[in-house]
C-alpha positions in Angstrom: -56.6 123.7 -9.5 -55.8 126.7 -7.6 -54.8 130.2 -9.5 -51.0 131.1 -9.4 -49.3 131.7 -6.1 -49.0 135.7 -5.1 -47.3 136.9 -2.2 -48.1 140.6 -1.2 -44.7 141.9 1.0 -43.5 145.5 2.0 -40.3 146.3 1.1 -38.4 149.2 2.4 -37.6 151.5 0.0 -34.5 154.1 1.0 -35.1 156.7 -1.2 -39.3 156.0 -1.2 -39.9 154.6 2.1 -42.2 151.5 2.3 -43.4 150.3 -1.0 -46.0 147.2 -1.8 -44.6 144.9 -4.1 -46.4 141.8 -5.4 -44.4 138.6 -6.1 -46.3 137.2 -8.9 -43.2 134.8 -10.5 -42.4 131.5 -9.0 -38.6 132.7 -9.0 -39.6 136.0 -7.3 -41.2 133.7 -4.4 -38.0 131.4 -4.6 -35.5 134.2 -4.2 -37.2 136.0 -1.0 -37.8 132.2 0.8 -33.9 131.9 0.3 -33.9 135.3 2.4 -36.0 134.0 5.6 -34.7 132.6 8.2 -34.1 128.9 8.5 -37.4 128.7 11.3 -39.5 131.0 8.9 -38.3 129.0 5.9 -39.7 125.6 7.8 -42.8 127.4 8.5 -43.3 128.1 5.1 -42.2 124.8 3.8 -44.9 123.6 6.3 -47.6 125.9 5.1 -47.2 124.5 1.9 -47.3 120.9 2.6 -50.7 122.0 4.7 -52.2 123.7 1.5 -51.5 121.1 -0.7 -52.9 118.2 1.6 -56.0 120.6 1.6 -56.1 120.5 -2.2 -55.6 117.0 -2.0 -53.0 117.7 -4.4 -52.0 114.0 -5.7 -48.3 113.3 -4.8 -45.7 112.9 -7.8 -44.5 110.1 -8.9 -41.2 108.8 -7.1 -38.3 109.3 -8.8 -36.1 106.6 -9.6 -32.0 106.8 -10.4 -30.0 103.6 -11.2 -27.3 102.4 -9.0 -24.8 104.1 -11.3 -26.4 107.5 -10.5 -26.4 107.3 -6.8 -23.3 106.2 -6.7 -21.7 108.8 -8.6 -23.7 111.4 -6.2 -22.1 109.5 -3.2 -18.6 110.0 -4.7 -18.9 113.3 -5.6 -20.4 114.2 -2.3 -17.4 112.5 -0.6 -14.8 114.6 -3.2 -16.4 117.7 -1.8 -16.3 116.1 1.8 -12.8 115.9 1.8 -12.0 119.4 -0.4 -13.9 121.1 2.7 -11.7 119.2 5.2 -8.9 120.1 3.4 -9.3 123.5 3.4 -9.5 123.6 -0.1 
């Protein structure tokens, strides 16, 4: 299996200028992907997909949720539908 994920990205710096900063936490990646643009975000998420076919990383399991579950997902989602079109 491949070592952990590192990112290398310049940030700018006011007071320093341009700094390198290495993203070496999963969360630190998460939180600067949240930042990119929705294009750059599916490049990435494509990126990914392409270096884990590579790795022939074996796909996880499927997840299953009972009826109950999904339904209650589908009402809530609905309750939010209508809060939004309410103005609420």
């Amino acid at each position: 299996m491949a070592g952990p994920l590192v990112c290398e990205c310049a940030v700018a710096n006011l007071r320093a200028g341009w700094q390198n900063d290495l993203m070496k936490t999963l969360a630190e990646i998460e939180r600067a992907a949240e930042e990119l643009p929705p294009a750059e975000r599916t490049e990435l998420l494509l990126f990914v997909a392409r270096s884990l076919r590579q790795e022939q990383a074996p796909l996880p399991q499927p997840r299953l949720f009972s009826d109950e579950q999904l339904q209650a997902w589908m009402d809530e989602d609905e309750e939010a539908m209508r809060r939004f079109r309410a103005g609420a």
